[in-house]
N, C-alpha and C positions, 0 to 999 in steps of 0.2 A: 432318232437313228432309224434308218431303215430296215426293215427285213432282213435277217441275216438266211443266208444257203439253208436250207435245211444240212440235217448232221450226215445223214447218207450219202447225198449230194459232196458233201463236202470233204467227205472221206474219198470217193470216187475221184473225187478233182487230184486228190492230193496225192491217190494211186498213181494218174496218167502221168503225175509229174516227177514222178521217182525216177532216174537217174537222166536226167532233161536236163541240156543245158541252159543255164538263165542265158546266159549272152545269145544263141540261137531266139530262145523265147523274147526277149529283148529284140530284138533284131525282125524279128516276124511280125510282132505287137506292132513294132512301130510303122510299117509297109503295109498293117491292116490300116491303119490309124487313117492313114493317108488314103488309103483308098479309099474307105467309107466317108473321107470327109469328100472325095472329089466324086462320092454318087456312085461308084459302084456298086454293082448288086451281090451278095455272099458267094453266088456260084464262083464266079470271078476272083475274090479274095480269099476265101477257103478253098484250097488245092489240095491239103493232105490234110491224112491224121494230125502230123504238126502241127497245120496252120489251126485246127481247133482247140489243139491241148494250148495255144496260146489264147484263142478266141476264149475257152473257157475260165481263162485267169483274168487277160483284158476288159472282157465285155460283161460277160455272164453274168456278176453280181450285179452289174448296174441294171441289166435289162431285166434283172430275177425283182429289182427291188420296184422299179417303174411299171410292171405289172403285176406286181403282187399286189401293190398301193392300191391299182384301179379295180383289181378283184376283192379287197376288203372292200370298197365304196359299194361293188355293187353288192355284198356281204350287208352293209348294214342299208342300205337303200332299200334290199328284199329278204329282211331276214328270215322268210321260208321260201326261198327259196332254194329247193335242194338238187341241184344233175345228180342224173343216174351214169351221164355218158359225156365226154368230151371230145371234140372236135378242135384241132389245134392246127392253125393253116399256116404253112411258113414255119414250121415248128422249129427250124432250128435243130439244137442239141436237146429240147425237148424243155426249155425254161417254164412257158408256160405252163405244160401240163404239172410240173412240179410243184409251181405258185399254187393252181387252182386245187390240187390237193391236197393242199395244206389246208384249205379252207372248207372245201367238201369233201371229205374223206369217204363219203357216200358212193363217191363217183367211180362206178364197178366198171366203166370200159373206156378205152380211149382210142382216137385215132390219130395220129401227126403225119400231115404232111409236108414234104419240103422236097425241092428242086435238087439241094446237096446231099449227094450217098453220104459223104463223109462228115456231113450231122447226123444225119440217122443212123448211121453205125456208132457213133459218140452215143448220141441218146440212147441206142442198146444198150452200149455198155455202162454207160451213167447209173440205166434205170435198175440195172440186177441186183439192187440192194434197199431200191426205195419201193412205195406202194406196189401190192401186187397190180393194181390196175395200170400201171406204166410199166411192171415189166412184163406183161400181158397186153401191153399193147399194139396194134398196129399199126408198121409204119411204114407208107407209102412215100415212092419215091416218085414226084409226079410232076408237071411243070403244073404251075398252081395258075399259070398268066392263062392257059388256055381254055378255053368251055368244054375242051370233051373230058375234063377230069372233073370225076363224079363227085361230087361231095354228100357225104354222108347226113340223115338229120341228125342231128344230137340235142341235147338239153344246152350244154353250153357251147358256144361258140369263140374261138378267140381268134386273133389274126395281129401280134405282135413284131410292129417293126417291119412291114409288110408291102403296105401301102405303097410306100419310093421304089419298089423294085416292080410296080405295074405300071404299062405305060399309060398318060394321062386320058389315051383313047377307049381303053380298058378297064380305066380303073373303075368307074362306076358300076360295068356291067360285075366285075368282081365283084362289089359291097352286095350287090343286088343277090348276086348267088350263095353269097354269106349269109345272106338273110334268109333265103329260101331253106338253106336247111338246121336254122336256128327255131329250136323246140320251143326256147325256154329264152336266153339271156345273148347278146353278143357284144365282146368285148373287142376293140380295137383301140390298139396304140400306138404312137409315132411318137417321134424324138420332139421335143418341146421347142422344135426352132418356129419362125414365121411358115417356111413351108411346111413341116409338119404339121401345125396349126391349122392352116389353110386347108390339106388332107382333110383330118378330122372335121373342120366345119363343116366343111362339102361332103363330109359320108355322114354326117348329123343331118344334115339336110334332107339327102334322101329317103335317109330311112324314114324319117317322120314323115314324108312323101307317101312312103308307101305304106304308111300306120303305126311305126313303130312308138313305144314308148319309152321316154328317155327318161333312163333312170339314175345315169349319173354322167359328168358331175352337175350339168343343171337339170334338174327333172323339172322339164317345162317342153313345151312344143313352139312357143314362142321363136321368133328368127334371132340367132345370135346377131347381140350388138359390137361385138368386135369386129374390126374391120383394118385393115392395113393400113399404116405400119406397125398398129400394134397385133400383139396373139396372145393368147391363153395359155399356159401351162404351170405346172406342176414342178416339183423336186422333192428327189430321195438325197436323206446325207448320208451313205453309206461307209462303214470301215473298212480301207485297204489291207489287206494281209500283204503281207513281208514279199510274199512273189508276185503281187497286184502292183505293189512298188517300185519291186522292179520290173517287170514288164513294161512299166509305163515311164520307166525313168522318174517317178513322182518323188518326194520328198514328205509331201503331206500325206496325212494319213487319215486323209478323208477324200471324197467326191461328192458333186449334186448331180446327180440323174435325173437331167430337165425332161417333160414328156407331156404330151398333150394324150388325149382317149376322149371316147365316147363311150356310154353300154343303153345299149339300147333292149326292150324287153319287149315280149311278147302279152297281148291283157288276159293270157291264164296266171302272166307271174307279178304279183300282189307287191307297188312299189309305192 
């Protein structure tokens, strides 16, 4: 089973939900659902505080447990490898920086950025009960698709879920500025379909282009031999909670969290 929320995390979720209607949340869940399958970008599909106290019960475990996965690989791929600082693009409501501090509790500063006010105001209020370096965080509210927003160096680097909302003309010079201010480690992940797949090969590619080492999940510099129709990914089987169920109208009380990544390292960090 997958990663479960941390308990902070999860206490947080459970606040926003107190006196929320399941049928409203029911009802938003499923117009997110839709959209993100027909490629919209979050701006688009999160409009209010609503639309995330549904995003945080719909989506949030799956995407908490599909990146957490690729942060334990690169956890034992570099087991000294310690961040002092995180960098987290596309943050969202703040999923990854949660993940990654579960795993380096070391990590004294963070910074998220994202395109939506109304994840960053979630991720404020998420964080005032979990590590002090997330509620000490900063979070910029920035369009992340453009070059004049600065990016910070840091030790880690993460960019979750990311990738599909840059246009294809873009996207490389993005991976490329990912890179530039990765100290230490960069983690990227997409959704485990063919095109997610295809994503991550092509930002594998690069980086090794421009030196990087890949340290997971093939630590090799070799060309990947996957090739269309097939793709590589991964699955989390996470447990649905009672409002996950219904949000999603599910019955089962499980899901898989299919998801492709790359982490690619820098050769001060030992894989």
């Amino acid at each position: 089973m997958a990663a479960d929320l941390p308990a902070p995390l999860k206490a947080a979720i459970a606040a926003r939900l107190d006196g929320v209607s399941r049928k409203d949340l029911a009802e938003r869940s499923a117009r997110m659902t839709a959209a993100y399958r027909g490629g919209a970008p979050s701006a688009g599909v999160v409009t209010s505080a609503a639309d995330v106290t549904a995003y945080l019960v719909q989506r949030m475990p799956a995407t908490y447990a599909a990146i957490s996965a690729a942060l334990r690989a690169v956890s034992e791929a570099a087991p000294g490898f310690a961040p002092s600082s995180l960098l987290d693009v596309g943050a969202g409501p703040g999923t990854a920086a949660w993940a990654a501090t579960e795993y380096w509790p070391e990590i004294g500063a963070a910074t998220l950025l994202d395109s939506n006010r109304h994840f960053l105001n979630a991720a404020d209020d998420l964080a005032r009960g979990g590590p002090a370096a997330l509620a000490a965080a900063t979070r910029t509210l920035a369009d992340i698709t453009t070059q004049s927003t600065p990016l910070p160096s840091t030790s880690l680097v993460t960019a979750g879920y990311t990738l599909a909302e840059i246009s294809e003309s873009a996207r490389w010079a993005f991976v490329a500025r990912l890179w530039a201010a990765t100290e230490g480690v960069l983690v990227i992940v997409e959704p485990g379909t063919p095109d997610g797949f295809a994503r991550i090969r092509a930002a594998r590619a690069a980086l090794i282009a421009a030196g990087a080492t890949i340290a997971a999940p093939c630590p090799h510099a070799e060309a990947c031999p996957i090739v269309s129709p097939d793709w590589c990914h991964f699955a989390e089987r996470l447990a649905r909670s009672r409002d996950h169920r219904l949000a999603k109208s599910a019955a089962v009380p499980f899901e898989d969290e299919k998801y492709s990544y790359v982490a690619a390292a820098r050769p001060t960090v030992a894989v």
